[in-house]
ZAMARGU-4260 file (C-alpha; in steps of 0.2 Angstrom, whole numbers, plus 5000, padded with zeros to 4 digits):
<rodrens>
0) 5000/5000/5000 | 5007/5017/4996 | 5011/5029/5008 | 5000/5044/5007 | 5014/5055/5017
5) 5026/5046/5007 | 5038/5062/4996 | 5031/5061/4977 | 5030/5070/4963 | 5013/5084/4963
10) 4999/5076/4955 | 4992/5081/4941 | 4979/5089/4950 | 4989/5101/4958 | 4996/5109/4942
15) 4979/5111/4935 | 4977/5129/4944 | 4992/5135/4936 | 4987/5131/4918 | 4971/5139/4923
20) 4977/5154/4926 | 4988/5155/4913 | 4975/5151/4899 | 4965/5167/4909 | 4975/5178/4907
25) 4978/5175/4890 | 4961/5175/4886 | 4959/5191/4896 | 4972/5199/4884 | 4967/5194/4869
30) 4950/5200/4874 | 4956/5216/4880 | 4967/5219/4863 | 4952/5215/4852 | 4940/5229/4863
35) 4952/5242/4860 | 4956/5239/4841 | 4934/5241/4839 | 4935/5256/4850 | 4950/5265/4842
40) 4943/5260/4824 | 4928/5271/4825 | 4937/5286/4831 | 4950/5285/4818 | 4937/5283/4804
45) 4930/5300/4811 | 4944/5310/4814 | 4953/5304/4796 | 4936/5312/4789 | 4925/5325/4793
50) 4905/5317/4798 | 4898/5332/4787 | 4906/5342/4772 | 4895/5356/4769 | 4893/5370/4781
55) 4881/5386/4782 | 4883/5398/4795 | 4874/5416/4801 | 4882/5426/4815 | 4886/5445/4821
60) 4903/5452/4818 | 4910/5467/4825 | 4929/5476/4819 | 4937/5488/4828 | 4944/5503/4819
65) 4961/5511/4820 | 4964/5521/4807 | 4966/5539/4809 | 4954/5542/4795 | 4941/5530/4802
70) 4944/5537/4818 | 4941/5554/4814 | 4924/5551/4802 | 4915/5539/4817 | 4916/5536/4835
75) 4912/5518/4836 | 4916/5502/4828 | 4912/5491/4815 | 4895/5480/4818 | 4885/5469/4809
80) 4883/5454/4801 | 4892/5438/4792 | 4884/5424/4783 | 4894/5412/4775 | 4897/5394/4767
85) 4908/5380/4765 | 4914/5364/4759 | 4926/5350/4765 | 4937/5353/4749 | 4949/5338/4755
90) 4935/5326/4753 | 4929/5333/4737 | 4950/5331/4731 | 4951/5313/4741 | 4967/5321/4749
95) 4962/5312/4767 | 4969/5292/4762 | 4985/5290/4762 | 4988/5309/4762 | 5003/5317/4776
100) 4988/5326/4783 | 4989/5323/4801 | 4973/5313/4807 | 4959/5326/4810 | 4965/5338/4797
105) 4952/5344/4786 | 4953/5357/4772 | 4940/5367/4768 | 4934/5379/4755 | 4925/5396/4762
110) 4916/5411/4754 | 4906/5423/4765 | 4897/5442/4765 | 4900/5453/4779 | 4893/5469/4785
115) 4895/5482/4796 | 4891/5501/4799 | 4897/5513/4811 | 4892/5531/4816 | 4897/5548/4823
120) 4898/5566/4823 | 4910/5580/4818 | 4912/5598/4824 | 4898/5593/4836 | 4884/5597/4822
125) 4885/5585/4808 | 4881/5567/4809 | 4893/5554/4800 | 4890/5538/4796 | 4900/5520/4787
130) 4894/5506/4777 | 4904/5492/4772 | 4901/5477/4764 | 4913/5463/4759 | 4913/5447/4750
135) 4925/5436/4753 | 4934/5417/4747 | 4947/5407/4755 | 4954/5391/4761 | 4952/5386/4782
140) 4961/5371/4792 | 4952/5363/4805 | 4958/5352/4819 | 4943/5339/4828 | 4950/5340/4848
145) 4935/5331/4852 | 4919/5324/4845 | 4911/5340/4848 | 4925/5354/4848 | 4935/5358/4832
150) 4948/5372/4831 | 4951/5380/4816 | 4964/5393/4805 | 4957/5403/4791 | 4965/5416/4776
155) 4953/5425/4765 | 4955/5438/4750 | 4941/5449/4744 | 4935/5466/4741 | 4923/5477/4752
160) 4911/5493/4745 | 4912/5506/4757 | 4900/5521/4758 | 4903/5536/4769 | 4891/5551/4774
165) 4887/5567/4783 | 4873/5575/4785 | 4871/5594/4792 | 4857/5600/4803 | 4844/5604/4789
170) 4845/5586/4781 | 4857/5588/4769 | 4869/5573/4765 | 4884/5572/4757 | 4891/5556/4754
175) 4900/5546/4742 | 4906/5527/4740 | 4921/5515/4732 | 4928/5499/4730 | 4945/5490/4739
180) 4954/5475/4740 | 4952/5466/4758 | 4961/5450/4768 | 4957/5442/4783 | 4965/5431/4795
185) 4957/5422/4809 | 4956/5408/4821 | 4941/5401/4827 | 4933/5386/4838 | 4918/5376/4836
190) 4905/5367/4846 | 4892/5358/4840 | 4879/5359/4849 | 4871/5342/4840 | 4879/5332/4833
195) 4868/5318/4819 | 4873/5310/4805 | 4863/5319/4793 | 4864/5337/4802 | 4873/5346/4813
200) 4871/5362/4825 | 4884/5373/4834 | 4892/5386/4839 | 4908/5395/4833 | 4919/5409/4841
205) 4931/5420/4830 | 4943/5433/4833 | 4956/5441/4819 | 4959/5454/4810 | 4958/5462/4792
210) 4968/5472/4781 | 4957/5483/4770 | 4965/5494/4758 | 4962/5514/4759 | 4948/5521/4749
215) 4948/5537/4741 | 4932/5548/4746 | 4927/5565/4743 | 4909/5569/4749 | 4896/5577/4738
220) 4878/5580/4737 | 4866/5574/4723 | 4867/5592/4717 | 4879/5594/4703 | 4892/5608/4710
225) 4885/5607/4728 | 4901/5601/4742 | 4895/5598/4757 | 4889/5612/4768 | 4908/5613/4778
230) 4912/5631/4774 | 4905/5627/4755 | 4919/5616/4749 | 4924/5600/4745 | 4926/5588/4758
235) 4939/5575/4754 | 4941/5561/4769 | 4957/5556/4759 | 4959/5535/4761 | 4946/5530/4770
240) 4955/5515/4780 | 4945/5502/4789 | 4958/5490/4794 | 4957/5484/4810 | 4954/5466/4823
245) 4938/5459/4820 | 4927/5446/4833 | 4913/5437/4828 | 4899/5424/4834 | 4890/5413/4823
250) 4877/5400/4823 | 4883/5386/4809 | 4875/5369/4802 | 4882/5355/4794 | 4876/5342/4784
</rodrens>
């Protein structure tokens, strides 16, 4: 009879614990590997490209001026308002696959209106007034940070129609109006507010700053020979130069 005290080898009993736990944690590896190749899947899908690629937006801009012939012709800034469009012009070009675009980098494709008007007074008696208007095109870089925060980098060219005025205490206004060349810079971050498949809603914050070229203005009235009622000659504002940092808040979709 064998002696259960008796100094053997371990049964295979005793070694089955160890292959246990060993075949665990290899499962649990595995397992774990496999849960976070489907979790980082979807987010590089959607950072690689953007969920929408056509955009609308509607906000309020304000600029303030600097110039010394701004200055002098009204006492407050620029306000008013910006609509604008855009398209994901690296998905339209398939510059995303493969590209040495970092992942969520998207090019975009921009074109906006903007307009503004500012008021004042000269010599305490006559009432001034500006009215711009500028269209605009150019290229924007965005950056997703998070699903529902994208930071973004935009240039623009365009031109801007400026129209100044005064107007004397019995009504009568002299005014007069020109074209220029404009560019923007500006960075901006979005929020999206909602965030579907088909269309989204957020919020975007602006700040920058435009270089407007001077415009040439010499007010006149309607009246052929008539200047405007300053001592009964010819008022010329010189370059009319509405350069200056701009801010802006607008309500934008994308589908």
């Amino acid at each position: 009879m064998r002696d259960l005290h008796s100094p053997q080898s371990p049964p295979a009993a005793r070694t089955l614990p160890a292959r246990l736990v060993g075949r665990s944690a290899l499962a649990l590896a595995l397992t774990t590997a496999a849960t976070a190749a489907r979790a980082d899947a979807p987010a590089a899908a959607g950072t690689e490209l953007a969920a929408h690629h056509d955009e609308v937006s509607l906000g309020a801009t304000a600029r303030a001026l600097r110039s010394p012939s701004a200055n002098a012709l009204a006492g407050a800034n620029l306000a008013g308002a910006s609509v604008g469009i855009a398209r994901d012009l690296g998905h339209d070009l398939d510059v995303y696959h493969g590209s040495w675009l970092a992942p969520g980098l998207t090019l975009w494709a921009e074109a906006g209106l903007v307009t503004g008007s500012a008021g004042g007074t000269m010599f305490q008696s006559l009432s001034t007034s500006i009215d711009e208007l500028g269209l605009t095109g150019g290229l924007a870089a965005r950056y997703r940070l998070h699903r529902r925060i994208t930071a973004g980098a935009r240039v623009a060219l365009g031109a801007q129609r400026v129209r100044a005025a005064i107007t004397d205490g019995t009504g009568t206004t002299a005014y007069d109006h020109g074209w220029g060349a404009m560019a923007s810079a500006s960075a901006a971050l979005d929020l999206l507010l909602i965030t579907p498949r088909r269309f989204g809603l957020g919020l975007r914050v602006e700040a920058g700053y435009v270089a407007a070229q001077g415009i040439a203005l010499t007010l006149h009235t309607d009246r052929p020979g008539d200047a405007i009622p300053l001592t009964m000659t010819a008022f010329s504002l010189g370059h009319l130069d509405l350069s200056g940092p701009t801010a802006g808040l607008s309500l934008l979709g994308q589908f």
